[in-house]
C-alpha positions in Angstrom: -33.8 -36.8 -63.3 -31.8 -39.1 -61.4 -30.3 -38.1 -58.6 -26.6 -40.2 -58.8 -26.5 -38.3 -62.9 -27.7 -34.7 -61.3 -24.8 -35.3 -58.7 -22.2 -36.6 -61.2 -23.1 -33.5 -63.9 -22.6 -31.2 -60.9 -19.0 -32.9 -60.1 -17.8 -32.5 -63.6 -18.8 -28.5 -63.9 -17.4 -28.2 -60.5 -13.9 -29.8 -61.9 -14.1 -28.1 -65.0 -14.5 -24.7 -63.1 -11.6 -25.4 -60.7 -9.8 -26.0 -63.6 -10.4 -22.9 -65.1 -9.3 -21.1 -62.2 -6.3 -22.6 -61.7 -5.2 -22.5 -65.2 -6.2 -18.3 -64.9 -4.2 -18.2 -61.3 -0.8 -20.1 -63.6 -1.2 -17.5 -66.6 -1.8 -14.9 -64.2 1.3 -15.8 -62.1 3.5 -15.5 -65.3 2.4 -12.8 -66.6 3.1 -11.2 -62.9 6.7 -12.7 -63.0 7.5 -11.3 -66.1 6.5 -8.0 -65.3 7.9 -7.9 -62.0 11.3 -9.0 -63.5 13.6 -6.2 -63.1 15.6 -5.3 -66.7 18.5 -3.1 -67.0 20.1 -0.9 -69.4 24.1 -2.7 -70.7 25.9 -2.2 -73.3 25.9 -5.4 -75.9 28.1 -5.6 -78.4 26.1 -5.3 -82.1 29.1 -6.2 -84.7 32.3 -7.9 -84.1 34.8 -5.8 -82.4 38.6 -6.9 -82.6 40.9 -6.3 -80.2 42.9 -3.1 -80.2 40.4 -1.2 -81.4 40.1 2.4 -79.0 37.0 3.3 -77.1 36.4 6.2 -79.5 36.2 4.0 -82.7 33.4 2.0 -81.2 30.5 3.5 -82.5 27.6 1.4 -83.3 29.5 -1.6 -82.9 28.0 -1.6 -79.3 24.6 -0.8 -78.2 22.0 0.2 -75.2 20.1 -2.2 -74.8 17.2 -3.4 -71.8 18.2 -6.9 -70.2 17.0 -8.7 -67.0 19.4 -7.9 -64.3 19.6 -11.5 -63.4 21.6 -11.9 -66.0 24.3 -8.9 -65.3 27.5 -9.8 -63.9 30.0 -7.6 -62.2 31.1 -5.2 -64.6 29.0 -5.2 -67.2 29.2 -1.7 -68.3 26.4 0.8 -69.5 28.2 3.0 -70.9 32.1 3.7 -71.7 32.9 6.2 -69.3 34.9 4.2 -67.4 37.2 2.9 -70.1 37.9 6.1 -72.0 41.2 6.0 -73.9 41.4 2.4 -73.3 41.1 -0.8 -75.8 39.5 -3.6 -76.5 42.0 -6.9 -75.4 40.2 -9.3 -76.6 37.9 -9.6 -79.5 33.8 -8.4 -78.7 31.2 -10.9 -80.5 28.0 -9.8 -81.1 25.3 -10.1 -78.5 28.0 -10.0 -75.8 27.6 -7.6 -72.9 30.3 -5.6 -72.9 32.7 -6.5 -69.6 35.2 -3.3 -67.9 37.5 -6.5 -67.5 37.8 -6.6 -71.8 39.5 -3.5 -72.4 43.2 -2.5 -70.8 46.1 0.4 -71.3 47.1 0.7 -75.1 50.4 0.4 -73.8 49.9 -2.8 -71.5 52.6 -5.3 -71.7 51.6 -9.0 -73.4 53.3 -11.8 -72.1 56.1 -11.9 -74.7 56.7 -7.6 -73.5 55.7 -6.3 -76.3 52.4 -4.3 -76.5 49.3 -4.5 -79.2 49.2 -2.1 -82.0 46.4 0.2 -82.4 43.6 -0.7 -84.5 44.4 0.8 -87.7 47.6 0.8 -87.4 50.3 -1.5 -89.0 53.7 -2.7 -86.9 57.2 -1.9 -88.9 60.9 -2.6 -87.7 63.9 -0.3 -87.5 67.4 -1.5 -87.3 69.5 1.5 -85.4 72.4 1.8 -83.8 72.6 3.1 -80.3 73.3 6.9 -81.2 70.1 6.7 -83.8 67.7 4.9 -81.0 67.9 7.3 -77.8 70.9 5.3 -76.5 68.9 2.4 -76.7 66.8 3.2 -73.5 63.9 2.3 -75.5 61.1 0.1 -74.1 57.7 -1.0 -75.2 55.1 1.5 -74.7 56.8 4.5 -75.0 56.3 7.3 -77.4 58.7 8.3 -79.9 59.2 11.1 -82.6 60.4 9.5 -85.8 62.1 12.0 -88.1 64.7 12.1 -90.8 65.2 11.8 -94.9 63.9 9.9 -97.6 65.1 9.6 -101.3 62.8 10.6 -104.2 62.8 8.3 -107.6 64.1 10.1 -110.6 66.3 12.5 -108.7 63.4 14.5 -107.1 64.4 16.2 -104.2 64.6 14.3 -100.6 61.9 14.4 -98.6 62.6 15.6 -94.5 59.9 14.1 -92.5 59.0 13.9 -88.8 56.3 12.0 -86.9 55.0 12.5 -83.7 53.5 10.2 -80.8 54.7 6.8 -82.5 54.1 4.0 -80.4 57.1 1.6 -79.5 55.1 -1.8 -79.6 58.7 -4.0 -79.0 62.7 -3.7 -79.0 65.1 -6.6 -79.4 68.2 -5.1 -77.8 71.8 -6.2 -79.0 73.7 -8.4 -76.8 76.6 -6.0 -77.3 75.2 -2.3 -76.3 77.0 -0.7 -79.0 75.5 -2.8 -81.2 72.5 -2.4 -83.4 68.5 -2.6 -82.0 65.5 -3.4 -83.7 62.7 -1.3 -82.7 59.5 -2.2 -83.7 56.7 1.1 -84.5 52.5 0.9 -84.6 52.4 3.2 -88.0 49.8 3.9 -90.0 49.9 2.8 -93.9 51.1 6.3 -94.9 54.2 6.8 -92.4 55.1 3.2 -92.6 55.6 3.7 -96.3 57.4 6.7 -95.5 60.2 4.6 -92.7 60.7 2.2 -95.4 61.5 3.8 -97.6 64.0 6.2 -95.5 65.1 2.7 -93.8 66.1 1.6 -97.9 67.1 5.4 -98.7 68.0 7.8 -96.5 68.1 8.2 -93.0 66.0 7.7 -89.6 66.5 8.9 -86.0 64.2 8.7 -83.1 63.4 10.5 -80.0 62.0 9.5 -76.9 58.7 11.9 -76.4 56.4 12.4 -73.5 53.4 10.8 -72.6 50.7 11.3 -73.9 52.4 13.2 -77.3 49.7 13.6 -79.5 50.0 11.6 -83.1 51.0 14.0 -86.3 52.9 13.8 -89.3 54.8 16.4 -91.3 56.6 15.8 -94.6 58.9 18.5 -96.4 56.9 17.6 -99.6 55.1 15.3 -101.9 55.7 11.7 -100.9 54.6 10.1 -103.4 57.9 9.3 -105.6 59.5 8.1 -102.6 62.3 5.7 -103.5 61.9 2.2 -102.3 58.3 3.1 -100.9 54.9 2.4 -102.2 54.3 5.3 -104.9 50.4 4.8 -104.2 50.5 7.7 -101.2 50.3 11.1 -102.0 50.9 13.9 -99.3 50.7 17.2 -100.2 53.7 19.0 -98.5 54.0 20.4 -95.0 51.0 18.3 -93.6 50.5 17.7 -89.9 47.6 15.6 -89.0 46.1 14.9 -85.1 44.6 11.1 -86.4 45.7 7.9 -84.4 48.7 6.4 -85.8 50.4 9.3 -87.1 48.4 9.3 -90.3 
């Protein structure tokens, strides 16, 4: 065999076999990278989560999951320890990490002073005067009790109610102080029916509670013929519940 095609057949597997080698060394290299990539374990948000929703009513909305630390940013959370009895500010969108910096005090001020409603709740205004609305020392964020009477359709008998731990969300103070404020309350559907129709028929007063007053509802009876209210609800009488927004 020629010597030049002997030399030239040599060159080629030579080549080839450096080839190979390197081509090995890249994959190699990768698949070193990849495993050497450090993950960690973040919360990421599963299904849209709007804002003012509590802490507690996340449930599978947010998720453990493994993610390359590269990626995590200062307070990226891993789990909701740190924001407990807090909620969400701003709305959470699926395959976001969930950030500490998206979730404040229920009873935060907004720009405009007022403060976000719970999630589940719905907002509702009172006109009172000054001897009905705690002197009218009211201010957004603070607790009241809500009590007073309702009329009943049909001549039923009036309905005494009270309700605990309602959040003041904003007040729009006269410019006279003997004049009359509108307070705005986070209710749920079934005491919100319950202060209209008391606002329409009957009479409300509040009182300024504590801190941390825990939500409940009592009713003197069956609520469901209230006069000027939504005849849909039905409360059996005496009931007291513990549920956000004075359910």
């Amino acid at each position: 065999m020629n010597r030049r095609l002997v030399a030239a057949v040599v060159a080629v597997l030579v080549a080839a076999a450096g080839a190979w080698v390197i081509l090995g060394y890249v994959r190699g290299a990768d698949a070193r990278a990849q495993s050497a990539e450090q993950l960690t374990p973040v919360l990421v948000v599963a299904s849209e989560v709007p804002a003012g929703t509590p802490v507690a009513d996340l449930g599978t909305a947010v998720s453990l999951q493994q993610v390359p630390a590269r990626l995590v940013t200062s307070g990226t959370l891993s789990d909701l320890a740190s924001v407990t009895g807090l909620v969400t500010t701003t709305d959470l969108l699926p395959g976001d990490m969930v950030q500490s910096g998206r979730f404040g005090d229920p009873t935060a001020a907004r720009a405009d002073g007022s403060v976000p409603a719970p999630a589940g709740t719905e907002e509702i205004s009172v006109t009172l005067d000054r001897q009905r609305s705690v002197g009218g020392a009211l201010a957004p964020g603070d607790l009241v009790g809500v009590f007073g009477t309702a009329d009943t359709i049909n001549d039923g008998p009036e309905v005494s109610f009270q309700l605990d731990g309602v959040l003041v969300t904003r007040v729009a103070s006269p410019s006279d102080p003997d004049g009359i404020y509108t307070i705005t309350l986070a209710l749920s559907p079934e005491a919100s029916t319950v202060v209209q129709a008391a606002q329409s028929k009957g009479t409300v007063y509040l009182s300024l509670q504590a801190a941390g007053t825990a939500a409940a509802s009592r009713y003197s009876s069956d609520i469901s013929g209230l006069a000027g209210g939504d005849s849909s609800s039905d409360s059996s009488s005496t009931t007291t519940s513990s549920s956000g927004g004075n359910s």
